[in-house]
C-alpha positions in Angstrom: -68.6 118.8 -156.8 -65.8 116.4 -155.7 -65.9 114.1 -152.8 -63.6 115.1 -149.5 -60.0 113.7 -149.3 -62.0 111.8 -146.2 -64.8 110.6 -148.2 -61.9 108.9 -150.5 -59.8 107.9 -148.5 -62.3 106.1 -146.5 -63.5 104.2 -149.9 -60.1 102.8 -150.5 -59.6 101.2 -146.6 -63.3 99.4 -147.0 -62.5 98.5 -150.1 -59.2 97.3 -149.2 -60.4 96.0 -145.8 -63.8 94.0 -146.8 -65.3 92.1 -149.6 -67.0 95.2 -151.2 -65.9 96.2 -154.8 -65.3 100.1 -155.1 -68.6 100.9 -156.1 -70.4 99.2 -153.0 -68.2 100.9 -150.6 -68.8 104.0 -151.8 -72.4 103.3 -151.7 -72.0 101.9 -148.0 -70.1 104.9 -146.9 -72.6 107.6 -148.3 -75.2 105.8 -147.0 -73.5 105.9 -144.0 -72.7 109.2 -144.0 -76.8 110.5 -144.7 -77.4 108.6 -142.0 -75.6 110.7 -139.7 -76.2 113.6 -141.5 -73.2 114.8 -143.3 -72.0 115.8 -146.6 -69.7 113.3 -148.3 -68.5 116.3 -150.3 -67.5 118.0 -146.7 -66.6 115.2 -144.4 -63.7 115.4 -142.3 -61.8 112.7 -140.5 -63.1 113.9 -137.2 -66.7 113.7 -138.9 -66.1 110.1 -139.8 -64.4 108.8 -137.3 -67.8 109.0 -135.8 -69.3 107.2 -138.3 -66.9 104.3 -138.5 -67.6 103.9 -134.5 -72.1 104.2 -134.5 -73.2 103.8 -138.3 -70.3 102.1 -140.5 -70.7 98.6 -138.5 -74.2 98.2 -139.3 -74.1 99.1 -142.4 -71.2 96.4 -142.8 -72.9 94.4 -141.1 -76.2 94.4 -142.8 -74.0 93.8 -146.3 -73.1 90.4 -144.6 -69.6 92.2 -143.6 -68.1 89.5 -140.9 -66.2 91.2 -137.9 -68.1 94.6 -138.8 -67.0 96.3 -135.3 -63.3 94.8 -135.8 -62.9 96.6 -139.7 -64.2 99.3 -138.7 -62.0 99.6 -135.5 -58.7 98.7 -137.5 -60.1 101.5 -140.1 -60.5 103.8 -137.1 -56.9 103.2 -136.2 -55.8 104.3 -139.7 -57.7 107.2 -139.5 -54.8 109.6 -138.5 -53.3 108.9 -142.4 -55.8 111.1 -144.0 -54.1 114.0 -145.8 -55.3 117.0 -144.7 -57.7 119.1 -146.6 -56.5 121.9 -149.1 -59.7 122.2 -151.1 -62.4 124.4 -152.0 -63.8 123.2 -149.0 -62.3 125.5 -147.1 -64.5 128.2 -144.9 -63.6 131.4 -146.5 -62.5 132.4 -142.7 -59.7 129.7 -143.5 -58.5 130.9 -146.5 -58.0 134.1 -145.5 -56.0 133.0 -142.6 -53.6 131.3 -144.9 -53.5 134.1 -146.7 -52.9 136.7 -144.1 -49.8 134.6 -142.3 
């Protein structure tokens, strides 16, 4: 099963934003994410803007991630750019709402 658009798009910004190489991001941010208990296949923004405020900084920081709080903030920020889901992820309540008008 594919990752959320979320999931992704938070990758990228760590990886643009930090020191970690795409594969240590994406291990930071599902670790991350089990830690609060959620589904990188199903996050949403909402989900982890969460987790960039209470889990993401320690995680950063125990990576050896200077100015953890301050990424994650400026990441935060950003958050609003995510493209909006139009996956299988979709409750089937959704899709037939889009479906019905």
């Amino acid at each position: 099963m594919a990752t959320s658009t979320a999931f992704e798009w938070l990758c990228g910004e760590l990886e643009s934003s930090t020191e970690l190489d795409r594969l240590a991001s994406r291990g930071t941010v599902r670790i991350a994410l089990k830690q609060a208990g959620l589904d990188p296949n199903a996050a949403t923004a909402d989900q982890l803007s969460v987790v960039l405020q209470r889990v993401l900084p320690g995680e950063l920081g125990n990576r050896g991630i200077d100015a953890a709080d301050g990424v994650c903030s400026a990441i935060a920020g950003r958050i609003s750019q995510i493209p909006a889901e139009t996956s299988a992820h979709d409750s089937p309540e959704a899709v037939f709402q889009r479906l019905g008008g």
